[in-house]
MDTraj code that builds the backbone (N, CA, C; nanometers):
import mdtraj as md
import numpy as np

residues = "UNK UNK UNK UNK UNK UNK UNK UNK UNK UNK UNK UNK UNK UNK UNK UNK UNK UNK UNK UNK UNK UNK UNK UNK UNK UNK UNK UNK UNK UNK UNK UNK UNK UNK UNK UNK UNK UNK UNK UNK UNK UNK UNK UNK UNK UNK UNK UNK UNK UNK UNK UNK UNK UNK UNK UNK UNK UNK UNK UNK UNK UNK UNK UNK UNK UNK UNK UNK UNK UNK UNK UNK UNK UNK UNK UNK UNK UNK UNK UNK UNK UNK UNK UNK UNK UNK UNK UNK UNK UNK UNK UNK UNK UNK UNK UNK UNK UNK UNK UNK UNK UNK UNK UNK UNK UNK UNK UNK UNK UNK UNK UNK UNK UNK UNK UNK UNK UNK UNK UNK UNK UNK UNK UNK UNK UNK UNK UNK UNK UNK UNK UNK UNK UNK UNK UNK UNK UNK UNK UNK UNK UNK UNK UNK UNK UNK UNK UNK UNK UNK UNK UNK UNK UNK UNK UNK UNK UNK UNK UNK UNK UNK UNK UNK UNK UNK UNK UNK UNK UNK UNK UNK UNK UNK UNK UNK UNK UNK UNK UNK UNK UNK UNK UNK UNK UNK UNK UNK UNK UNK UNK UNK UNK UNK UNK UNK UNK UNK UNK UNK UNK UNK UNK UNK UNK UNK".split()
xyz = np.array([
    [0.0820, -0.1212, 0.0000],
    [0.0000, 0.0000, 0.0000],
    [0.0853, 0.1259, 0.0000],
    [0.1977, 0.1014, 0.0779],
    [0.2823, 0.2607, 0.0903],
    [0.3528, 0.2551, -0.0570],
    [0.4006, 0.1620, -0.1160],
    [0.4311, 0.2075, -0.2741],
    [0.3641, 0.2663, -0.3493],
    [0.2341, 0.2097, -0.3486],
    [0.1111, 0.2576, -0.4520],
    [0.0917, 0.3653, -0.4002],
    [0.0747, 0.4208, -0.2942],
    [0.0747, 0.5689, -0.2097],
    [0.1589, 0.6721, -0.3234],
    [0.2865, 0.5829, -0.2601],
    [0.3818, 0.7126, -0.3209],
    [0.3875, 0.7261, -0.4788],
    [0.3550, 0.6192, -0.5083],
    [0.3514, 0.6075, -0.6662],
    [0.1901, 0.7099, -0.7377],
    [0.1142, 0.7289, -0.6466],
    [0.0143, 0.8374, -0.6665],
    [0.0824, 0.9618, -0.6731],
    [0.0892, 1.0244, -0.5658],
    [0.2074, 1.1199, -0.5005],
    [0.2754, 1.1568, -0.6264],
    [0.4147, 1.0996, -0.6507],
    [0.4536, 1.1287, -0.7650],
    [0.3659, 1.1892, -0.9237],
    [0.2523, 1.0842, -0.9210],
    [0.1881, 1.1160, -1.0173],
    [0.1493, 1.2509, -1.0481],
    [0.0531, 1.2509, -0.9465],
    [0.0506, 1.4293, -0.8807],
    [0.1152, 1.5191, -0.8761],
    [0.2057, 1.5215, -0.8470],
    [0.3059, 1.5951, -0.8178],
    [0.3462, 1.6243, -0.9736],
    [0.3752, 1.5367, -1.0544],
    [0.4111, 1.5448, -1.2331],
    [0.3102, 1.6029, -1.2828],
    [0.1790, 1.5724, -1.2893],
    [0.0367, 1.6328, -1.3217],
    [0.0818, 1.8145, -1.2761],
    [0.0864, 1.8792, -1.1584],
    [0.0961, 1.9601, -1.1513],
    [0.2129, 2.0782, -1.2033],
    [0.3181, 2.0228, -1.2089],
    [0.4308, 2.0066, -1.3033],
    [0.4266, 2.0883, -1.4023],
    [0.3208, 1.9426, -1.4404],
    [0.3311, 1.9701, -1.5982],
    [0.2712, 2.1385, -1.6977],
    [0.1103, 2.1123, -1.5867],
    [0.0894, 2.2091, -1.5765],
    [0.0857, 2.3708, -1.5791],
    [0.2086, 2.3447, -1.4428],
    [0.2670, 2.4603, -1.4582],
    [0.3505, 2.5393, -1.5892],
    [0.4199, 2.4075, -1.6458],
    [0.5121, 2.4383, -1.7249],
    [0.4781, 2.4796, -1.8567],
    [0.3548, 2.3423, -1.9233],
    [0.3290, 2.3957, -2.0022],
    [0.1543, 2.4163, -2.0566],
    [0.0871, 2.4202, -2.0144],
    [-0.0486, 2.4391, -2.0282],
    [-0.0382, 2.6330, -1.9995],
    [-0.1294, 2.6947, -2.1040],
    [-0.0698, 2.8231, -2.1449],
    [-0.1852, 2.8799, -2.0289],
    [-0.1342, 3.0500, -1.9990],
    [-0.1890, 3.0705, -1.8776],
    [-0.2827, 3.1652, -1.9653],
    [-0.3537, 3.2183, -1.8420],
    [-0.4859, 3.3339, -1.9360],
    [-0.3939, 3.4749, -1.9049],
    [-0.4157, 3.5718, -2.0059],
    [-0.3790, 3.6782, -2.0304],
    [-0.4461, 3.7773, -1.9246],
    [-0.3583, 3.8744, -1.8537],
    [-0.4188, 3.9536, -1.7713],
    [-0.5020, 4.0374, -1.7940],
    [-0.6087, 4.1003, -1.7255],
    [-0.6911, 4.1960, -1.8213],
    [-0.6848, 4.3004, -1.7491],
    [-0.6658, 4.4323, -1.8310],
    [-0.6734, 4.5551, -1.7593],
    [-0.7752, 4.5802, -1.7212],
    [-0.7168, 4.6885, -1.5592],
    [-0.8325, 4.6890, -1.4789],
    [-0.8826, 4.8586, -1.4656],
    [-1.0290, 4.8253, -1.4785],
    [-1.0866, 4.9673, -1.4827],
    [-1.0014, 5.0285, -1.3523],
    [-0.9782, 5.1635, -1.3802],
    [-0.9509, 5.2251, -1.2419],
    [-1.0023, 5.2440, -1.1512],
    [-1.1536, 5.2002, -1.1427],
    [-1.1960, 5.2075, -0.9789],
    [-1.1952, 5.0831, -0.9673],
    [-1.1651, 4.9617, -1.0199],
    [-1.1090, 4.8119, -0.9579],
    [-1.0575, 4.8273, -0.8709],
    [-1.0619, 4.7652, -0.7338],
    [-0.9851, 4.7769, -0.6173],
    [-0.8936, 4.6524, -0.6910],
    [-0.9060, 4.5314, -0.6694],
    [-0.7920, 4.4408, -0.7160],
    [-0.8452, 4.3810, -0.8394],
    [-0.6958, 4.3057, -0.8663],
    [-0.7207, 4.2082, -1.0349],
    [-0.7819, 4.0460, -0.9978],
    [-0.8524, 4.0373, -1.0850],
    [-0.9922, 3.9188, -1.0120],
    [-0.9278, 3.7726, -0.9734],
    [-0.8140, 3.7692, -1.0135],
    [-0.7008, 3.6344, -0.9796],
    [-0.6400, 3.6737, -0.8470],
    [-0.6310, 3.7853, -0.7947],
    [-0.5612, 3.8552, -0.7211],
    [-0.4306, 3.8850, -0.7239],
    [-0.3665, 3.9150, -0.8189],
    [-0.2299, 3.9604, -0.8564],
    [-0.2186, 4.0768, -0.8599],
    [-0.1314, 4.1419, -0.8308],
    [-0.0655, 4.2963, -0.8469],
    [-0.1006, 4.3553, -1.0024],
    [-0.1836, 4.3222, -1.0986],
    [-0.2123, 4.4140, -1.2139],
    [-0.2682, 4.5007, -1.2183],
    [-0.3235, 4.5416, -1.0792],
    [-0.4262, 4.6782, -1.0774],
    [-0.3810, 4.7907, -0.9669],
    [-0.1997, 4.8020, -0.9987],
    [-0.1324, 4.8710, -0.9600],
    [-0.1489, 5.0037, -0.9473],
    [-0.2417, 5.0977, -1.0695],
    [-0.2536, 5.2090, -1.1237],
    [-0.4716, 5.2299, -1.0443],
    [-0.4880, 5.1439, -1.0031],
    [-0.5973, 5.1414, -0.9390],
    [-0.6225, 5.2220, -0.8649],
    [-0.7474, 5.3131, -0.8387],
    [-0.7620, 5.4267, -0.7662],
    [-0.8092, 5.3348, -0.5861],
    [-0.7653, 5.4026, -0.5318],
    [-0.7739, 5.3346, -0.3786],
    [-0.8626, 5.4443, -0.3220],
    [-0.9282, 5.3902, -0.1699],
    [-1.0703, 5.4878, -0.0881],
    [-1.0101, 5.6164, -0.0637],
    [-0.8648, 5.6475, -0.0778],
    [-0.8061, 5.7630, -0.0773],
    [-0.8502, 5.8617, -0.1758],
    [-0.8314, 5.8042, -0.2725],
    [-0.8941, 5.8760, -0.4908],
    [-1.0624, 5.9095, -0.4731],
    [-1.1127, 5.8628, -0.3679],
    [-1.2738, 5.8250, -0.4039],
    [-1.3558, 5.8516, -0.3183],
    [-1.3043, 5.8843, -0.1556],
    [-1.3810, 5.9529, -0.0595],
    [-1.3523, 6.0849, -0.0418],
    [-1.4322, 6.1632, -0.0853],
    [-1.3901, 6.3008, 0.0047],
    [-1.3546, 6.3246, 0.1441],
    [-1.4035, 6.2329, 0.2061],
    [-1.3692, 6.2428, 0.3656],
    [-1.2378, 6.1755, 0.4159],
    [-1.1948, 6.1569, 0.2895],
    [-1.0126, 6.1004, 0.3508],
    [-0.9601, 6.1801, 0.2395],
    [-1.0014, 6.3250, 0.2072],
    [-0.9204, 6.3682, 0.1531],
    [-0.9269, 6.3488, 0.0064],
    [-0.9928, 6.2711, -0.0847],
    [-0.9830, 6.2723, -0.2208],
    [-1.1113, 6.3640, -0.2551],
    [-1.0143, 6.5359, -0.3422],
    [-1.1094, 6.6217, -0.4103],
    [-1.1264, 6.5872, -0.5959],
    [-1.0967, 6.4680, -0.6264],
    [-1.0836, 6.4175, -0.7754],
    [-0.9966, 6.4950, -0.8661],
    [-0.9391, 6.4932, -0.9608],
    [-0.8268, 6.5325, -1.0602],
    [-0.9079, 6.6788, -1.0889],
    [-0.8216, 6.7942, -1.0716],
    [-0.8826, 6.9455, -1.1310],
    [-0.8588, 6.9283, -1.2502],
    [-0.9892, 7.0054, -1.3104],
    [-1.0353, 6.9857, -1.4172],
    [-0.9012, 7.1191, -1.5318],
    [-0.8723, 7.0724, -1.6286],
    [-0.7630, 7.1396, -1.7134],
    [-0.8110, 7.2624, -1.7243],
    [-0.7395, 7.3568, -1.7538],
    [-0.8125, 7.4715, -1.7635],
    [-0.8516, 7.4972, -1.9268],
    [-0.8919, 7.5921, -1.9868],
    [-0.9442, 7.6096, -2.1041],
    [-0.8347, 7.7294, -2.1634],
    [-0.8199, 7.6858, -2.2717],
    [-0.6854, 7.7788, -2.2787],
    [-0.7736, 7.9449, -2.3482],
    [-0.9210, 7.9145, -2.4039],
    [-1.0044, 8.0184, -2.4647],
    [-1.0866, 8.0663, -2.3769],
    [-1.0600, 8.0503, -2.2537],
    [-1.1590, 8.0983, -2.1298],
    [-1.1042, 8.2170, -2.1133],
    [-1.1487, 8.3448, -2.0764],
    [-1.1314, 8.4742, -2.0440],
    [-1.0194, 8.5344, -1.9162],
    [-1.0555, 8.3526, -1.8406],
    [-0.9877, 8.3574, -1.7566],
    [-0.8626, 8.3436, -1.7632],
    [-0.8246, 8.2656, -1.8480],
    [-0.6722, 8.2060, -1.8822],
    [-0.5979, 8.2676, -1.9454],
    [-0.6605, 8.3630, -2.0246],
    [-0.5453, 8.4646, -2.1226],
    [-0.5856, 8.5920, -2.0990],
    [-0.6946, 8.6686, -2.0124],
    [-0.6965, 8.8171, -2.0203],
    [-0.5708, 8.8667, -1.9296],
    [-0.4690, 8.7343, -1.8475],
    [-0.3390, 8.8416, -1.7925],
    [-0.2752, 8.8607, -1.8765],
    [-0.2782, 8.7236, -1.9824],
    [-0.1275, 8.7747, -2.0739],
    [-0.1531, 8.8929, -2.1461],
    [-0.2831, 8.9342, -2.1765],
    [-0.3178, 9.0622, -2.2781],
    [-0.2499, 9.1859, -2.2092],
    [-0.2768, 9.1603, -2.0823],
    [-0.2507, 9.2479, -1.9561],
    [-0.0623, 9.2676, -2.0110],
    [-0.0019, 9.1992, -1.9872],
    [0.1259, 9.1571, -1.9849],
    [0.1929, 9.1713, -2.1137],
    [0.1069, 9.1481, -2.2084],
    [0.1683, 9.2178, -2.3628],
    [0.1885, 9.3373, -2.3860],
    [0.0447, 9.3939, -2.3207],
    [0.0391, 9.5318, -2.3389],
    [0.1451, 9.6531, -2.3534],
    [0.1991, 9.6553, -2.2620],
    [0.3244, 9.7677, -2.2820],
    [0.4574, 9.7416, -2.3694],
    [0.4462, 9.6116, -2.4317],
    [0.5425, 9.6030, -2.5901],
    [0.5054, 9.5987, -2.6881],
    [0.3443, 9.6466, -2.6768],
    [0.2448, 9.6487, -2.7891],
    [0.2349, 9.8322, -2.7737],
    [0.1954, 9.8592, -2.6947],
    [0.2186, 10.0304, -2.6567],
    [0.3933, 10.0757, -2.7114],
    [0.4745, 9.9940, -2.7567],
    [0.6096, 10.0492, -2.7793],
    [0.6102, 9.9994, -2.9232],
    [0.5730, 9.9780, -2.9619],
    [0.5245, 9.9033, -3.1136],
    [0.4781, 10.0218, -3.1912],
    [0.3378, 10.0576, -3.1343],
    [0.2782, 10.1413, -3.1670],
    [0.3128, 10.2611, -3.1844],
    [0.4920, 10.3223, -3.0333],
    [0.4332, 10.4561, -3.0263],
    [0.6109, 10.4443, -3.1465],
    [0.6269, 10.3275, -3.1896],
    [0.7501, 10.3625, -3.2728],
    [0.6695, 10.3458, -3.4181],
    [0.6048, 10.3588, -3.4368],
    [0.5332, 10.3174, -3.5927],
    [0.4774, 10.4705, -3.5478],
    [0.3735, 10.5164, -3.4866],
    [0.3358, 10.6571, -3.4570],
    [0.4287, 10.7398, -3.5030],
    [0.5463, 10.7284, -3.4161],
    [0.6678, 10.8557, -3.4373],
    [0.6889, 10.8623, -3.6010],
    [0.6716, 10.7487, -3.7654],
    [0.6663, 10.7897, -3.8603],
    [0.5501, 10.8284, -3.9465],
    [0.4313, 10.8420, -3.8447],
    [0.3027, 10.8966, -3.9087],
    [0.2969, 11.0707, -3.9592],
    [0.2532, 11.0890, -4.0579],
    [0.2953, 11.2022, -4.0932],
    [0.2630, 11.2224, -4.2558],
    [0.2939, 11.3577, -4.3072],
    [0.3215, 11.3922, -4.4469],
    [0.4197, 11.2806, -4.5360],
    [0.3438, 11.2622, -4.6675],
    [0.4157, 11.1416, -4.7585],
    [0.4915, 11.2208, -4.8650],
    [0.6159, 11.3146, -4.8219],
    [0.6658, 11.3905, -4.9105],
    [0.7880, 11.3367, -4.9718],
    [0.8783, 11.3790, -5.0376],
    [1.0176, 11.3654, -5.1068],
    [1.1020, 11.3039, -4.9736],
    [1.0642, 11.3801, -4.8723],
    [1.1911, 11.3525, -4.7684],
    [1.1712, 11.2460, -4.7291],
    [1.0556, 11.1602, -4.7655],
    [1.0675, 11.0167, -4.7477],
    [1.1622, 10.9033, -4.7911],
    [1.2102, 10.9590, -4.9275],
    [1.3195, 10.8549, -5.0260],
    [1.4367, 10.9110, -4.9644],
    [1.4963, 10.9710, -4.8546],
    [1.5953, 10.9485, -4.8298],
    [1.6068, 10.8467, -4.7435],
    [1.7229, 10.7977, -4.7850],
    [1.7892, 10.6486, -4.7121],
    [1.7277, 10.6676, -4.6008],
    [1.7734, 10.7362, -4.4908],
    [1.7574, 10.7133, -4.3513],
    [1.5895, 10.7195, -4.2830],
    [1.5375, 10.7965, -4.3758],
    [1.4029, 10.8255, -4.3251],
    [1.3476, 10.6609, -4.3790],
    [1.4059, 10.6563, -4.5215],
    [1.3631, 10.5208, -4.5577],
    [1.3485, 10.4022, -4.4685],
    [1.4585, 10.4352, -4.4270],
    [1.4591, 10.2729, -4.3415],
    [1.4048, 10.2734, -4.1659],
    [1.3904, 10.4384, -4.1497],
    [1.2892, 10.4436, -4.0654],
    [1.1756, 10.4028, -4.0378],
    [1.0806, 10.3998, -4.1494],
    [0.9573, 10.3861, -4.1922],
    [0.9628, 10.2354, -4.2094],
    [1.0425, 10.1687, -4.2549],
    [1.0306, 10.0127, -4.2740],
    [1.0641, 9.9446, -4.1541],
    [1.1824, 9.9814, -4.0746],
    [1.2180, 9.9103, -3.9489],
    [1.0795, 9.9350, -3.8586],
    [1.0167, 10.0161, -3.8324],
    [0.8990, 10.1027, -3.7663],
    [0.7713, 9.9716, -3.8271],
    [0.7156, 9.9670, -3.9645],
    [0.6763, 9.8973, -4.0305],
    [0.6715, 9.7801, -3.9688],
    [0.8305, 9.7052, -4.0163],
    [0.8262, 9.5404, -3.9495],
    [0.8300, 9.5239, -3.7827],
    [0.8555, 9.6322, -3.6877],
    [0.8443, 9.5777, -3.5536],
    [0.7041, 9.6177, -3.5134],
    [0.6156, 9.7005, -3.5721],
    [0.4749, 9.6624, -3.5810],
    [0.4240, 9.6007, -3.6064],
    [0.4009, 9.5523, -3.7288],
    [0.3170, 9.4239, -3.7946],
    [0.3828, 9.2780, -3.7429],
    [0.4963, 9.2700, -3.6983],
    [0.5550, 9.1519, -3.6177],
    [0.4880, 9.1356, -3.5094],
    [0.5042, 9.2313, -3.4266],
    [0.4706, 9.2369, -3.2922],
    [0.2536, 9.2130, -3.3061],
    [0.2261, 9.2697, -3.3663],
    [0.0711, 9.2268, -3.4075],
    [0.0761, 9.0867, -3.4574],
    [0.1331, 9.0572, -3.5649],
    [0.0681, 8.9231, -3.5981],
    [0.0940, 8.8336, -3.4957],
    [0.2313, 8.8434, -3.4389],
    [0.2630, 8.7284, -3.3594],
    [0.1636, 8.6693, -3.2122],
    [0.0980, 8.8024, -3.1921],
    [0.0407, 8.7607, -3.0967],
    [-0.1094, 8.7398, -3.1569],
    [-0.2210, 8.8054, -3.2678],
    [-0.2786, 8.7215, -3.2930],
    [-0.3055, 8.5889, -3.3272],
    [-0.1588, 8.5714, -3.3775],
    [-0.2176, 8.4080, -3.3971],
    [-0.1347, 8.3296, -3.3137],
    [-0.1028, 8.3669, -3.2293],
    [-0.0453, 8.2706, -3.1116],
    [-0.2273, 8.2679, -3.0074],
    [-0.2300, 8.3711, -2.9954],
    [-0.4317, 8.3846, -2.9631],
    [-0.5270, 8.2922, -3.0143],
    [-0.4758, 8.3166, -3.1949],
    [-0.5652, 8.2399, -3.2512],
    [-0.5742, 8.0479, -3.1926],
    [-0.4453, 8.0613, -3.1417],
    [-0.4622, 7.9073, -3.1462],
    [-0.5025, 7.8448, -3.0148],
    [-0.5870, 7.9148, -2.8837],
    [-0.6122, 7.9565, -2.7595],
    [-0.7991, 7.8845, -2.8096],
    [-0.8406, 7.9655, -2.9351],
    [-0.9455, 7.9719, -2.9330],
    [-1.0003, 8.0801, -3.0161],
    [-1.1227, 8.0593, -3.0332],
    [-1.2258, 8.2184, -3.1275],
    [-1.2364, 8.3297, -3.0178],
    [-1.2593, 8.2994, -2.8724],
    [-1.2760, 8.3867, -2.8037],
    [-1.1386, 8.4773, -2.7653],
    [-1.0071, 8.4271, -2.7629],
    [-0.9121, 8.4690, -2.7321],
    [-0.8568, 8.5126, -2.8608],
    [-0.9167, 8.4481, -2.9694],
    [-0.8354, 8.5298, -3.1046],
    [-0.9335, 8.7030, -3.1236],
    [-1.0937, 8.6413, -3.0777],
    [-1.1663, 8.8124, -3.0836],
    [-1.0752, 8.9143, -2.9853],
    [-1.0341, 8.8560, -2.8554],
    [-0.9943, 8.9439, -2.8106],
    [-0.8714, 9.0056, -2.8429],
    [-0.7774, 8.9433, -2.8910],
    [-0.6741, 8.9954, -2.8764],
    [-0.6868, 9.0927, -3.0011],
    [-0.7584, 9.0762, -3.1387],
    [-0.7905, 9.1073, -3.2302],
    [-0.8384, 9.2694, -3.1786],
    [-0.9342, 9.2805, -3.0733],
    [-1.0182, 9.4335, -3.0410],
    [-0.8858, 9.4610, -2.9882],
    [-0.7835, 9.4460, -2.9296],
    [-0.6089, 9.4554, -2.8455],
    [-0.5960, 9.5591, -2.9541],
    [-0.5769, 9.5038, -3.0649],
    [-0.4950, 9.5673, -3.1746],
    [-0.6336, 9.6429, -3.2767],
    [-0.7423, 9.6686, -3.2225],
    [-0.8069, 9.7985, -3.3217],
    [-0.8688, 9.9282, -3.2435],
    [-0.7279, 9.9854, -3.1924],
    [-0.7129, 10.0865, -3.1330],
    [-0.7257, 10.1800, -3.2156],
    [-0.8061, 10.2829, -3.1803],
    [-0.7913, 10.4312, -3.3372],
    [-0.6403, 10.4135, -3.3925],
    [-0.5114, 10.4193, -3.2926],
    [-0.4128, 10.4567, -3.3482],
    [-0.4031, 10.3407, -3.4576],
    [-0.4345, 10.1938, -3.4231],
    [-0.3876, 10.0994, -3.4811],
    [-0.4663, 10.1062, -3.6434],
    [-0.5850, 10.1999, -3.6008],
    [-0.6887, 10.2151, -3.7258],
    [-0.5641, 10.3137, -3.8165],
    [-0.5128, 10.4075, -3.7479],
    [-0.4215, 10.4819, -3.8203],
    [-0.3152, 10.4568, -3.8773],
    [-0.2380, 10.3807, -3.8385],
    [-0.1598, 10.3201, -3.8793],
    [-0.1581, 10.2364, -3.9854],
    [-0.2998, 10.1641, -3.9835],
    [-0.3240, 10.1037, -4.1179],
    [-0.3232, 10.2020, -4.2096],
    [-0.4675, 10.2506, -4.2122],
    [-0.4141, 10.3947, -4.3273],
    [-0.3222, 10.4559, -4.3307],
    [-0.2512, 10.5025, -4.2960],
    [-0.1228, 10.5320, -4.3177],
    [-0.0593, 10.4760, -4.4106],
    [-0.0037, 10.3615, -4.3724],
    [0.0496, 10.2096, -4.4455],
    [0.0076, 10.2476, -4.5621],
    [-0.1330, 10.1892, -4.5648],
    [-0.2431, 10.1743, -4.7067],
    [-0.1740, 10.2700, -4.8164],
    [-0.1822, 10.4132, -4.7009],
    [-0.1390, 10.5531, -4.8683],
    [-0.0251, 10.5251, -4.9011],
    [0.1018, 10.4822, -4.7859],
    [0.2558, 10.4705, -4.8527],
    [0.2747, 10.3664, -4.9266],
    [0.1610, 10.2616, -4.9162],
    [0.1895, 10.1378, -5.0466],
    [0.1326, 10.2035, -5.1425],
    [-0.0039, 10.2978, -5.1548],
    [-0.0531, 10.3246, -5.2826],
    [0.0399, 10.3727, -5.3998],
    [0.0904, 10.5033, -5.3190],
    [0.1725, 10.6242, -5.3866],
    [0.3384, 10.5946, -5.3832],
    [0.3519, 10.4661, -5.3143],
    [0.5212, 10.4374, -5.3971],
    [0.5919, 10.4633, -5.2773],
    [0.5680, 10.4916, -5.1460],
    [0.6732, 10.5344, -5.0410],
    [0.6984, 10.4251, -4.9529],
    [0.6328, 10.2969, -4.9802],
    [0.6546, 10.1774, -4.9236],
    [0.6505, 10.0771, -4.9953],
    [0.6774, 9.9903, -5.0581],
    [0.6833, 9.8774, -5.1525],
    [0.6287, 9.7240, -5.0359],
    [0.5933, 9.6438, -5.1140],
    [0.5129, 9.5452, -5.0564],
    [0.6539, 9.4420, -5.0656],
    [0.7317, 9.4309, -5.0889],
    [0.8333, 9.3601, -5.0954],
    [0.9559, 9.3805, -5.0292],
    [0.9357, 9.4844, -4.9386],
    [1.0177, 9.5498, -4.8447],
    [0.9546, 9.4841, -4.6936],
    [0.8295, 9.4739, -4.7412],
    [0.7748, 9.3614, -4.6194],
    [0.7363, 9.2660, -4.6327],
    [0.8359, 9.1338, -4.6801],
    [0.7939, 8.9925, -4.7038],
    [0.7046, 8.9490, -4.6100],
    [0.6488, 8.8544, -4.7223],
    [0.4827, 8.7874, -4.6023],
    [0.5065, 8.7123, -4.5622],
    [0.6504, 8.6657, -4.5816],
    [0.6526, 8.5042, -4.5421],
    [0.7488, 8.5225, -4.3990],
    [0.7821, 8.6589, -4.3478],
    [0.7991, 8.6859, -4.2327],
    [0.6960, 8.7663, -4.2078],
    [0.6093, 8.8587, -4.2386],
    [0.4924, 8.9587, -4.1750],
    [0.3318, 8.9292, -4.2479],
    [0.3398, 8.7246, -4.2410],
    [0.1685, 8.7599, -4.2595],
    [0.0757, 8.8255, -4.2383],
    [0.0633, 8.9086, -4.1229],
    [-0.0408, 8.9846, -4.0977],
    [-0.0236, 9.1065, -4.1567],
    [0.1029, 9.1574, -4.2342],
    [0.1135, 9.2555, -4.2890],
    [0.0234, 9.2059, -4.4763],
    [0.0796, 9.0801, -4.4939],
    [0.0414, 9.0663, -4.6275],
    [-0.1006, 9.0468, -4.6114],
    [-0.1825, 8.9762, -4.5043],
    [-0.3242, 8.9604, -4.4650],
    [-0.3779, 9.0607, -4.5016],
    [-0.3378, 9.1849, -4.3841],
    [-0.3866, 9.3155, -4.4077],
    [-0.4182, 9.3917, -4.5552],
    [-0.3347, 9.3755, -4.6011],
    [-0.2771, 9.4903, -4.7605],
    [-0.2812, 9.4165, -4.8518],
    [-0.3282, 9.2913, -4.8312],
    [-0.3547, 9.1722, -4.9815],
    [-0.4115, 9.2637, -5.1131],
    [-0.5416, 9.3358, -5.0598],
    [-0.6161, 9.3905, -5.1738],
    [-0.5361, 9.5509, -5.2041],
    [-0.4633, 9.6232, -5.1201],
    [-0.4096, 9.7125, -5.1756],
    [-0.2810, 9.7284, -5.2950],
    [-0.3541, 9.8006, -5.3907],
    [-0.2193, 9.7809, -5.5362],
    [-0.1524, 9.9252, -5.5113],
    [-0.0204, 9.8906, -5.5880],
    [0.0851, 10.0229, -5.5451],
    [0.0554, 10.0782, -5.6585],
    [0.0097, 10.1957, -5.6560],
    [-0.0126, 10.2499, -5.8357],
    [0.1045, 10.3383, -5.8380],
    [0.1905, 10.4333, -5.7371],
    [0.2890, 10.4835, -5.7942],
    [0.4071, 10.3974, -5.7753],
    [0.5092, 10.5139, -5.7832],
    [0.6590, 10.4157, -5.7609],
    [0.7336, 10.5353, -5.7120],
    [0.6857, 10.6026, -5.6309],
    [0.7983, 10.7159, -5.5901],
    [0.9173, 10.7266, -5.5314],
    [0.9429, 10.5927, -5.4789],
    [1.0558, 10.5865, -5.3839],
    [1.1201, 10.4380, -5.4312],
    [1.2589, 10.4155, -5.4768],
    [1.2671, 10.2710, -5.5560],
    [1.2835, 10.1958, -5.4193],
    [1.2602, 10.0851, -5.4791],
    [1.2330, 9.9570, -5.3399],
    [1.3646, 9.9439, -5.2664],
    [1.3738, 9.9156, -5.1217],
    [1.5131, 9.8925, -5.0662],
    [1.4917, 9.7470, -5.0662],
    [1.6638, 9.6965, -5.0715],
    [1.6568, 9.4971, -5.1072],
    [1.6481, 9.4625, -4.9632],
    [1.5137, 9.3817, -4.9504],
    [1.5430, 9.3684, -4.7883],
    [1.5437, 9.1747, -4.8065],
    [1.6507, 9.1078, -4.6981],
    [1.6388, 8.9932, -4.7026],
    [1.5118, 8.8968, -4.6607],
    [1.4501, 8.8454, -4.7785],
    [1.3325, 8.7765, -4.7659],
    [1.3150, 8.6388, -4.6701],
    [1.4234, 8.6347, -4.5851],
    [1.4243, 8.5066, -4.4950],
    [1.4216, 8.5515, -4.3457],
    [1.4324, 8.6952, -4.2977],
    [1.4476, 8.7563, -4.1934],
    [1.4370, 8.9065, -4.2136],
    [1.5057, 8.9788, -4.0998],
    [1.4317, 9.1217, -4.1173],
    [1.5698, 9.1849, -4.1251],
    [1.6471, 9.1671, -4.1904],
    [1.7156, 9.2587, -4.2170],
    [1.7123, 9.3620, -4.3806],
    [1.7770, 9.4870, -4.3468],
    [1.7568, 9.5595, -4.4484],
    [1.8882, 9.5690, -4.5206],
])
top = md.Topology()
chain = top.add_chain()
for i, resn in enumerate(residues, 1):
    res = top.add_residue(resn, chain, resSeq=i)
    for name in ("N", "CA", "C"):
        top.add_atom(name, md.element.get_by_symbol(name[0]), res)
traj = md.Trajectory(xyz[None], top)
């Protein structure tokens, strides 16, 4: 009887074995996050929210909610915070508002009017469409930012020195001042009073 015993025993013991070794196991299944454990009971539901995540009374207020990057709330500081390099933008494009006479085609006034030009329309586009991409509500706003009377002036302005030849449209590449080419798409230069300065079309130099 004690042979046949052990000769079971063994059997068993190989049966389980075998088992182990090679009979294929079941694949773990991910566990929702309010799973307290994994249904075999193994460590797979590591990332599992615990009564800490889920009672308010031990302290769990749930994940704050992201903020909205087009909420009024989230971008009316930076408008705040732009403001006074948008006020220096302006009051250097201002300082060449004025009479569109001869003394414009000299060199220096020339390149007054264009340097003045590109750190305006830079300084505008860049922040509308950095806005634009916030949202419609943060692109309206920043948009009313920049239609200040002066900024109304400044356009016209612009507008007459492309008409009559004292600014050339190629002195302000679009492919650095979209919002300049946005703006002045439909305006044509009918004179030529002042010949074009070569400005490099990959950056802002003159």
């Amino acid at each position: 009887m004690i042979g046949v015993a052990r000769a079971l025993l063994v059997l068993v013991l190989a049966a389980i074995t075998f088992d182990i070794i090679f009979l294929p196991r079941a694949k773990h299944r991910a566990l929702d996050p309010d799973e307290p454990i994994a249904a075999d009971g193994s460590i797979i539901a590591g990332k599992a929210r615990t009564i800490y995540d889920t009672n308010p009374l031990l302290g769990a207020f749930g994940e704050a909610p992201r903020p909205d990057p087009d909420d009024p709330k989230d971008f009316q500081w930076m408008i705040e915070i732009y403001r006074p390099m948008n006020d220096r933008a302006r009051d250097q494009m201002a300082q060449s508002l004025g009479p569109l006479d001869a003394a414009r085609c000299e060199d220096a006034a020339r390149r007054k009017l264009i340097e003045a030009v590109h750190a305006y329309y830079r300084t505008r586009g860049s922040e509308i469409y950095s806005f634009t991409l916030r949202g419609p509500h943060a692109k309206a706003a920043m948009e009313n930012e920049w239609s200040a009377p002066l900024d109304r002036e400044i356009d016209a302005f612009v507008r007459r020195a492309l008409q009559s030849g004292f600014l050339h449209k190629n002195e302000v590449p679009a492919n650095v001042y979209p919002e300049f080419a946005k703006i002045f798409a439909d305006t044509k230069e009918i004179g030529s009073t002042c010949p074009p300065l070569k400005v490099d079309r990959g950056n802002e130099k003159l």
